[in-house]
C-alpha positions as MATLAB code, in Angstrom:
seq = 'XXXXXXXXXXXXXXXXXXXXXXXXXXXXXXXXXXXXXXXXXXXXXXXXXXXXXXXXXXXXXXXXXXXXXXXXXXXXXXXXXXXXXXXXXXXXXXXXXXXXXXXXXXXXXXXXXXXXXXXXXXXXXXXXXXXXXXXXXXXXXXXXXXXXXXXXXXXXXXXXXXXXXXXXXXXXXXXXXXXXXXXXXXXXXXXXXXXXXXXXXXXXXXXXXXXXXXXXXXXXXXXXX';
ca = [
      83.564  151.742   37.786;
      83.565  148.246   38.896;
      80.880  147.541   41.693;
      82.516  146.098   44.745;
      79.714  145.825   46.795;
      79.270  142.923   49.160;
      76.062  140.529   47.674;
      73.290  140.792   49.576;
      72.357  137.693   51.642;
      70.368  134.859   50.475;
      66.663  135.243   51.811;
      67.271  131.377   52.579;
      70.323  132.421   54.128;
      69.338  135.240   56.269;
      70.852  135.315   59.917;
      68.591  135.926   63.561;
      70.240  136.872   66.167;
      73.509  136.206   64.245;
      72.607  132.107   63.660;
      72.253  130.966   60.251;
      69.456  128.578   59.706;
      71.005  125.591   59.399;
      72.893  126.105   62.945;
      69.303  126.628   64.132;
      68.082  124.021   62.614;
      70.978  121.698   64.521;
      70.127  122.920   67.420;
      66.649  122.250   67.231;
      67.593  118.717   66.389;
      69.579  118.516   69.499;
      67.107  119.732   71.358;
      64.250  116.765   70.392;
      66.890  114.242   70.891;
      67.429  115.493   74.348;
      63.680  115.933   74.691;
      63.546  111.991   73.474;
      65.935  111.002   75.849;
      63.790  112.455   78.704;
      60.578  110.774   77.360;
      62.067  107.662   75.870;
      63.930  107.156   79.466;
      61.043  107.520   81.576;
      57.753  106.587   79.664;
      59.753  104.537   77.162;
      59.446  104.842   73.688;
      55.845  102.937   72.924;
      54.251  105.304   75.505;
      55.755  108.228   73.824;
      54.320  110.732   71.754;
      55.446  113.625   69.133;
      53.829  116.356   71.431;
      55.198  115.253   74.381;
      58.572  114.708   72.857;
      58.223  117.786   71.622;
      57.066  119.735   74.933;
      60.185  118.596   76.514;
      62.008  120.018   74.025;
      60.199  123.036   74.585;
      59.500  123.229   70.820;
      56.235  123.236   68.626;
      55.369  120.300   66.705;
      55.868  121.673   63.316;
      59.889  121.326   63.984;
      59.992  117.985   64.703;
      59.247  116.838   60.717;
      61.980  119.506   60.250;
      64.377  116.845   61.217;
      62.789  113.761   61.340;
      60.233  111.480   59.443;
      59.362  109.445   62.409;
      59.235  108.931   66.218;
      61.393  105.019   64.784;
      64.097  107.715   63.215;
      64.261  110.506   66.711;
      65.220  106.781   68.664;
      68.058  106.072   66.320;
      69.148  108.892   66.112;
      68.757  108.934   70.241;
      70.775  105.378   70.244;
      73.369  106.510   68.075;
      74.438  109.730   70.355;
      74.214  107.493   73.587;
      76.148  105.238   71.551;
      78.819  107.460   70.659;
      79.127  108.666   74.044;
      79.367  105.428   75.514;
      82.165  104.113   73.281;
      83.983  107.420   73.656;
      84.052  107.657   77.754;
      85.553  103.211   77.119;
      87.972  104.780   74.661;
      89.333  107.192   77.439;
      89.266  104.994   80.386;
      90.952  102.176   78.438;
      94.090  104.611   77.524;
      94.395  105.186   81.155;
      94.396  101.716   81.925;
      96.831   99.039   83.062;
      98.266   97.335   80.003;
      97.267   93.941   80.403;
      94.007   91.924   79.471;
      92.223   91.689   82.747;
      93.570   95.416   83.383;
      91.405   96.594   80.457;
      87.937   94.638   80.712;
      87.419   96.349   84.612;
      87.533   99.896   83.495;
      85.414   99.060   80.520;
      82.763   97.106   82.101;
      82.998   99.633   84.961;
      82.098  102.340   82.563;
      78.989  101.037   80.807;
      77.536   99.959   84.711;
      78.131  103.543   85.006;
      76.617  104.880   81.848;
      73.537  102.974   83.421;
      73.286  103.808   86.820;
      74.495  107.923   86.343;
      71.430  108.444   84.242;
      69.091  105.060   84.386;
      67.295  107.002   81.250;
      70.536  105.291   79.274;
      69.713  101.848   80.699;
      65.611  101.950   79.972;
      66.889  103.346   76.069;
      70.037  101.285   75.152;
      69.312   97.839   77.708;
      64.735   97.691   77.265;
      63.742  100.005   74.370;
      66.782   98.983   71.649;
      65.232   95.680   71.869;
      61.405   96.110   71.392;
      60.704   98.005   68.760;
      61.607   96.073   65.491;
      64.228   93.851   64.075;
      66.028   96.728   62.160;
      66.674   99.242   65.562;
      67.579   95.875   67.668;
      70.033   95.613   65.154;
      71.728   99.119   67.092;
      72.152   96.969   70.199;
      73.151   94.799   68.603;
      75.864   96.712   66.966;
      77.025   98.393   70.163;
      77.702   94.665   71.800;
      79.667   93.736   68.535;
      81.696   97.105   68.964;
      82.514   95.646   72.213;
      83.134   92.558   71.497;
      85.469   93.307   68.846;
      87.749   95.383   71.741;
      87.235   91.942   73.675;
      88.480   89.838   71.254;
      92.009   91.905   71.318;
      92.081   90.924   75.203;
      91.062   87.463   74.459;
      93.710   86.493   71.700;
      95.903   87.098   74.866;
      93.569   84.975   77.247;
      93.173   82.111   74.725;
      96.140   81.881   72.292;
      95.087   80.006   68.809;
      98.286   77.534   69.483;
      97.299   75.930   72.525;
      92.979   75.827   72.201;
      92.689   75.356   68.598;
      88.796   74.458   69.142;
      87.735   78.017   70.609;
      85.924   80.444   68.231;
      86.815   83.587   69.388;
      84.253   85.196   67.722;
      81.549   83.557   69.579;
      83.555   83.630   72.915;
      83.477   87.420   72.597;
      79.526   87.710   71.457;
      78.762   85.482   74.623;
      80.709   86.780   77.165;
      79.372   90.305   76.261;
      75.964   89.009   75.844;
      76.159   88.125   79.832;
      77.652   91.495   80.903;
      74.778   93.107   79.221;
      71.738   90.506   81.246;
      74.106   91.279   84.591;
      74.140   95.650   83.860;
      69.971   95.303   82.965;
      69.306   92.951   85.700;
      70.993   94.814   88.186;
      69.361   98.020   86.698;
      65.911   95.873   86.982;
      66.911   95.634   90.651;
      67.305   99.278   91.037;
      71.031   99.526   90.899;
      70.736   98.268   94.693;
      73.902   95.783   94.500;
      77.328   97.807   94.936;
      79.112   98.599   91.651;
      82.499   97.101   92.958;
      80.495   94.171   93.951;
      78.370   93.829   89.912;
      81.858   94.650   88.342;
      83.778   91.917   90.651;
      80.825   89.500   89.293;
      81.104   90.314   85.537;
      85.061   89.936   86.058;
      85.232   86.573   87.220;
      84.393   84.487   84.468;
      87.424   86.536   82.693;
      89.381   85.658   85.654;
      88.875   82.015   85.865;
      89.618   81.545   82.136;
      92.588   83.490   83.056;
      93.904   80.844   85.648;
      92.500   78.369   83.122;
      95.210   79.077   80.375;
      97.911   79.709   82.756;
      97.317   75.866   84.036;
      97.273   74.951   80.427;
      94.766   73.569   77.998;
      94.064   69.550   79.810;
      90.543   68.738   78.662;
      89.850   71.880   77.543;
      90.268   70.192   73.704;
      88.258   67.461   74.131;
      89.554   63.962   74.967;
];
């Protein structure tokens, strides 16, 4: 008679409280990484310690080589998530925004000053932190502004058409002009957030808005004599 038994588990494989254990094991991770974001966001990351990152995350020690080699790897991995939230929440404002170039940049800059200033943890990690640790992790931040800049450069084709400014890179318009959004959001954060946001948002707008009125008037001196 043929045996049609179900197989036993796998002692690896063995359920508590009805969680296998590598949907423990996630939520562990999830739970240092929100544990980093407290410590990394108030102490910063050079002040930080496993145990402490660890008592936040109300777990022992022993689980945080479970899921990572290093306190360098728990801030990348910390980046990354505020990272994908960040670019997600732009995503959703843009689609709600009005279709034309200086209609998108005001919800998108108005959404990373928010990032910031909702939880100025964000700011210390992705604006002070990103940047002092090594060359490798800077290069996160440094990924993050060329994600934006690459959304920029689809507004900018529009601001500055090829035809009529043949002399503009693009490229490096974008990288600037992102590069001084990000010194306005950390000074301001610096300054403890104590400008209005309509007022920081009008100020990282106008440079956008003056090269606006720029091409409109047309391209006189703009291409050298």
């Amino acid at each position: 008679m043929e045996n049609t038994a179900s197989p036993l588990p796998s002692p690896n494989k063995r359920r508590y409280g009805g969680v296998l254990p590598e949907e423990r094991q996630r939520q562990r991770r999830e739970k240092l990484i929100e544990g980093a974001i407290e410590m990394f966001g108030t102490k910063g990351f050079h002040a930080s310690t496993v145990r402490e990152v660890c008592v936040a995350a109300h777990l022992t020690e022993r689980y945080f080589y479970e899921s990572f080699r290093s306190m360098r790897e728990l801030f990348q991995a910390v980046y990354g998530q505020l990272r994908e939230e960040l670019m997600a929440r732009t995503l959703q404002s843009l689609q709600k925004a009005p279709l034309t170039p200086l209609g998108m940049l005001e919800p998108a800059i108005r959404v990373f000053l928010d990032f910031i200033r909702e939880d100025p943890r964000h700011g210390r990690i992705m604006l002070v932190d990103a940047l002092s640790i090594d060359a490798e992790v800077a290069q996160l931040s440094n990924e993050t502004a060329r994600d934006y800049a690459d959304l920029l450069k689809l507004h900018l084709q529009r601001l500055v058409p090829a035809d009529r400014i043949p002399d503009v890179d693009l490229n490096l318009l974008a990288d600037g002009l992102i590069g001084m959004n990000v010194l306005l959001a950390a000074r301001w954060m610096h300054d403890g957030f104590a400008t209005p946001i309509d007022k920081v948002v009008a100020t990282n707008l106008l440079p956008y808005q003056g090269m606006f009125s720029l091409m409109e008037s047309g391209p006189t001196g703009l291409s050298g004599p």
